[in-house]
C-alpha positions as CSV (number, residue, x, y, z in Angstrom):
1,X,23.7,-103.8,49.6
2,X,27.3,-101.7,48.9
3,X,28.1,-104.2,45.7
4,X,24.6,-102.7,44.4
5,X,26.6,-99.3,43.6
6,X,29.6,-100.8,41.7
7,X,28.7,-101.1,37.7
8,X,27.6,-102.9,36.1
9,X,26.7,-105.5,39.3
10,X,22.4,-103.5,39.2
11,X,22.7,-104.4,35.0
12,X,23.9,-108.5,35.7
13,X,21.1,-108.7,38.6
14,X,18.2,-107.1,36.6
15,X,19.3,-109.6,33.7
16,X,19.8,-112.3,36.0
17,X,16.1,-111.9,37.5
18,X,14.1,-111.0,34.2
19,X,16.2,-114.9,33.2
20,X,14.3,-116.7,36.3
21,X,11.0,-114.6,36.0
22,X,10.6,-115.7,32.3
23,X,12.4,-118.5,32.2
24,X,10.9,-120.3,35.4
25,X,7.3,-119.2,33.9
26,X,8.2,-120.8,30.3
27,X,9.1,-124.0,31.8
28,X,6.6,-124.5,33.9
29,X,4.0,-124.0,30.7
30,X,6.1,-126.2,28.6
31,X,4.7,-129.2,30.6
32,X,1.5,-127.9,29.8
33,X,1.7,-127.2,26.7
34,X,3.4,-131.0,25.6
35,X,0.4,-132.4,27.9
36,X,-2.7,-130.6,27.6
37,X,-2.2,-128.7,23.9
38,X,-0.3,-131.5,21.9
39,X,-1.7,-134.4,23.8
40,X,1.7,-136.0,24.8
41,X,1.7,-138.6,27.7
42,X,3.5,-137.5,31.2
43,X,6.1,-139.8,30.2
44,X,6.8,-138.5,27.0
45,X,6.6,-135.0,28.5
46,X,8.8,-135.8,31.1
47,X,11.4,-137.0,28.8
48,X,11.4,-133.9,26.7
49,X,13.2,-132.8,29.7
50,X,16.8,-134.6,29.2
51,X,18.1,-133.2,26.3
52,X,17.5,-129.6,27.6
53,X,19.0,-130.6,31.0
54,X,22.1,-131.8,29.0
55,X,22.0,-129.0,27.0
56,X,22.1,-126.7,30.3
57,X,24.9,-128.7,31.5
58,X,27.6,-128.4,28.6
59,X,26.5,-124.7,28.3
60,X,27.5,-123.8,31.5
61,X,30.4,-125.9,31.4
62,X,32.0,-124.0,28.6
63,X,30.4,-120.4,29.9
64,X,34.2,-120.0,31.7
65,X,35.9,-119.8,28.2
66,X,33.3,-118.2,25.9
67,X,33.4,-115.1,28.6
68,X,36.7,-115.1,28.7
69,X,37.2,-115.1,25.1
70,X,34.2,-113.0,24.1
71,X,33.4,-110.8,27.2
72,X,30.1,-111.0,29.3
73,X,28.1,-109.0,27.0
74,X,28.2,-111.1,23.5
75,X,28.0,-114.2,25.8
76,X,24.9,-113.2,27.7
77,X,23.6,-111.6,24.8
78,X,24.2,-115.0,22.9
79,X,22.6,-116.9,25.6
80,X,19.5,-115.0,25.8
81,X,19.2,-114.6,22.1
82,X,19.2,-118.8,22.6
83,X,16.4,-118.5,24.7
84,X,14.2,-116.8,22.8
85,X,14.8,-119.0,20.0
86,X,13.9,-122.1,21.8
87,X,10.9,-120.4,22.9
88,X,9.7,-118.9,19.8
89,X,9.9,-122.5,18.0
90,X,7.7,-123.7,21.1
91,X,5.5,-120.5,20.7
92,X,4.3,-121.9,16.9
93,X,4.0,-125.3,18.2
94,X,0.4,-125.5,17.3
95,X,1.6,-125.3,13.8
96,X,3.2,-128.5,13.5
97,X,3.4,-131.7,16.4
98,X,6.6,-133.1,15.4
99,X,9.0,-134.1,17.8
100,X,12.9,-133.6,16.2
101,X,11.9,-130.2,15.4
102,X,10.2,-129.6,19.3
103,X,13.3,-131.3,20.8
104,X,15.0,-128.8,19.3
105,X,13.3,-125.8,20.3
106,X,14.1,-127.4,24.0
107,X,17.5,-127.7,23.4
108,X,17.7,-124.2,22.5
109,X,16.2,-123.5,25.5
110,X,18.3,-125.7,27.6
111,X,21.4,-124.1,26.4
112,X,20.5,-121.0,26.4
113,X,19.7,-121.2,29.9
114,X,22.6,-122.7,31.0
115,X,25.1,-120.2,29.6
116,X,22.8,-117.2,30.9
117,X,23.1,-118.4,34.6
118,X,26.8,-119.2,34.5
119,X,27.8,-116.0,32.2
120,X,25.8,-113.8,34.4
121,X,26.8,-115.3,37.7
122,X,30.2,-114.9,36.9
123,X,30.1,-111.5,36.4
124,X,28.8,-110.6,39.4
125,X,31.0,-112.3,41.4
126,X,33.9,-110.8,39.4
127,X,32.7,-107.4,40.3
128,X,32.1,-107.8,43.8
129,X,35.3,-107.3,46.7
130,X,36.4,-110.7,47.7
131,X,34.9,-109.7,51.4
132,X,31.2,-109.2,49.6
133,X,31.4,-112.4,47.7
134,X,29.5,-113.9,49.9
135,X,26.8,-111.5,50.3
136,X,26.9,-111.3,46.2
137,X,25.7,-115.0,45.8
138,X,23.4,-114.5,48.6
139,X,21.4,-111.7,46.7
140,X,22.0,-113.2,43.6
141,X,20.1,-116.4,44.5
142,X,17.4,-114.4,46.9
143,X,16.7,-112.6,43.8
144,X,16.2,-115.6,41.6
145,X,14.3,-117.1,43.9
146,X,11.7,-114.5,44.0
147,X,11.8,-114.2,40.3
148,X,11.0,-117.6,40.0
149,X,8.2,-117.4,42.1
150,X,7.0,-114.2,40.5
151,X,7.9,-116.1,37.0
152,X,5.3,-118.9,37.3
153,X,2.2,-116.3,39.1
154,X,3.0,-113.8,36.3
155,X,3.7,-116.1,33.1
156,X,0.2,-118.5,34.4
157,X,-1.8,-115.4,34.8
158,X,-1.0,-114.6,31.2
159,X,-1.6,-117.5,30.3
160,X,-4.8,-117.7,31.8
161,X,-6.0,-114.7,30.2
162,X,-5.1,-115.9,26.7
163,X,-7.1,-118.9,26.9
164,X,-10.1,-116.8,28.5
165,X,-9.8,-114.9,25.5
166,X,-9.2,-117.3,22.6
167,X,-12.1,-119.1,24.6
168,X,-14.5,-116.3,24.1
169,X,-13.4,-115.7,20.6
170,X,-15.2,-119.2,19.4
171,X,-18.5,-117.8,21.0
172,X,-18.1,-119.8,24.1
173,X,-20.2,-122.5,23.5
174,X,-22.3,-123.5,26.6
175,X,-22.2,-126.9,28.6
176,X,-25.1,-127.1,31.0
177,X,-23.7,-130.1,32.7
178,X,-20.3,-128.1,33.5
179,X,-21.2,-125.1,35.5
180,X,-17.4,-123.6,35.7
181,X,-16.4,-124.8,31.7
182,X,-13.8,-121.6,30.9
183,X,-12.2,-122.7,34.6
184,X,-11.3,-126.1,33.6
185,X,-10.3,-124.8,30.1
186,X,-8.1,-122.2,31.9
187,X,-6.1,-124.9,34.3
188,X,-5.9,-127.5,31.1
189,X,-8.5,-129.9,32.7
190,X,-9.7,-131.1,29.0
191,X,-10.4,-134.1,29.3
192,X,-12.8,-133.3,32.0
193,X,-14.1,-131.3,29.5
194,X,-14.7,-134.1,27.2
195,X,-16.1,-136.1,29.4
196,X,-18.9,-134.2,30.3
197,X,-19.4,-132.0,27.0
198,X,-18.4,-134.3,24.4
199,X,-15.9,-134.4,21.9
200,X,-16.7,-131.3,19.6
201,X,-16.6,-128.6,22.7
202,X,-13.4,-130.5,23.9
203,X,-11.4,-130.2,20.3
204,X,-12.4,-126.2,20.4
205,X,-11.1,-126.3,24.2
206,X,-8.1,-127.6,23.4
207,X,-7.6,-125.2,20.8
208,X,-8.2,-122.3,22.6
209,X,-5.8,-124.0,25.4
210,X,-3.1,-124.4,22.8
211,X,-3.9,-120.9,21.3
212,X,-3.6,-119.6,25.1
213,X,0.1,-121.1,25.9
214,X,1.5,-120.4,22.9
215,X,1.0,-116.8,22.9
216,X,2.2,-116.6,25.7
217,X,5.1,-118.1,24.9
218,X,5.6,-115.2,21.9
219,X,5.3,-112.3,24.1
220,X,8.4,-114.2,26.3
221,X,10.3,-115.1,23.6
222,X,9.8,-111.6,22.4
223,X,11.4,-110.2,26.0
224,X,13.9,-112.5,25.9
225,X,15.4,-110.7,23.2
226,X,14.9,-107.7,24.7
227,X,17.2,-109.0,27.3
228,X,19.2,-109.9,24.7
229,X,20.1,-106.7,23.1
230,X,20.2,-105.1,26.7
231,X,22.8,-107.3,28.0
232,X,25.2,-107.2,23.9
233,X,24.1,-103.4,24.5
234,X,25.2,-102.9,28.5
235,X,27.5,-105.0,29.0
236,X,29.3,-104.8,25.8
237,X,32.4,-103.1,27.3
238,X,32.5,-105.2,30.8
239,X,35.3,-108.1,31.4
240,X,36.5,-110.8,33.7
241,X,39.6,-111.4,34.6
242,X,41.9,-113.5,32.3
């Protein structure tokens, strides 16, 4: 816990857990949102998945050389700044269902990602003693692993209480046959929906489903870029060896 006292190592972990809070919570409703809000098959979901992954990959292959280059700061800053993109164009998804320009929202995403874990990883372990540097990637991955878990809980409960409320704001229409209807809207179940209170109640579920995720997905985008502007901001002035 000595490493937490040497600047800016507290800034680079904060940063580093607000990335797999938000970011583990985005992805998870990304899924959802291809399945249940645009109507995309599992495979078709799943395979929105490669580019991103791809995308991840080169980023944090050339992290190394854009933080030496450009310093930690403008790199992180760059990488959330990525992210929030990505998520933004996801966030107004319900104004448009086509796939080159959803691909590349995910892309963004994928990138952005990928150069936020390596830049910020590296800096850490450039400010820690060599004797600490195992500790250092020990915290750094207990604290990520938390986040995530936090990240999914925290982004879903959001989520959850968007739908309720874009639910309620159509009047709630009632389905005698359903007795927990605004549950199974909540956890995407529409179909269900459909099944047992025709087609009309499902097409306003799904809307206020799709109206749900993707305000959610604003208000992360939204502190994405505040995580962006904090890490240009405070880490501005912070380097890595040559």
């Amino acid at each position: 816990w000595d490493i937490m006292r040497r600047r800016p190592v507290p800034l680079l972990l904060g940063l580093r857990w607000a990335l797999a809070l938000i970011f583990t919570g985005v992805a998870y409703q990304e899924t959802m949102l291809l399945q249940n809000g645009l109507g995309f098959t599992p495979l078709q979901a799943g395979a929105f998945d490669i580019p991103p992954a791809l995308a991840a990959t080169g980023a944090a292959a050339g992290a190394a050389w854009l933080v030496r280059r450009l310093g930690i700061g403008v790199t992180a800053g760059t990488a959330f700044a990525l992210l929030a993109l990505g998520t933004l164009g996801l966030g107004v998804s319900d104004l448009y269902n086509a796939v080159p320009a959803l691909m590349v929202a995910f892309v963004a995403v994928g990138a952005g990602f990928g150069l936020a874990v390596a830049s910020l990883s590296a800096g850490v372990l450039t400010h820690v003693p060599r004797e600490s540097q195992g500790g250092g990637s020990g915290l750094l991955n207990l604290l990520s692993q938390v986040a995530a878990v936090l990240g999914i809980a925290v982004v879903g409960a959001l989520v959850a209480g968007l739908v309720a409320q874009s639910w309620n704001a159509t009047g709630g229409p009632e389905c005698p046959s359903d007795e927990d209807l605004l549950g199974d809207i909540v956890a995407g179940a529409l179909d269900e929906v459909g099944s047992v209170c025709g087609a009309p109640i499902q097409a306003l579920a799904q809307q206020a489903y799709l109206d749900g995720i993707t305000d959610a997905l604003l208000v992360a985008a939204a502190l994405l870029m505040l995580c962006a502007v904090t890490a240009a901001a405070g880490l501005r002035r912070v380097t890595v060896p040559q």
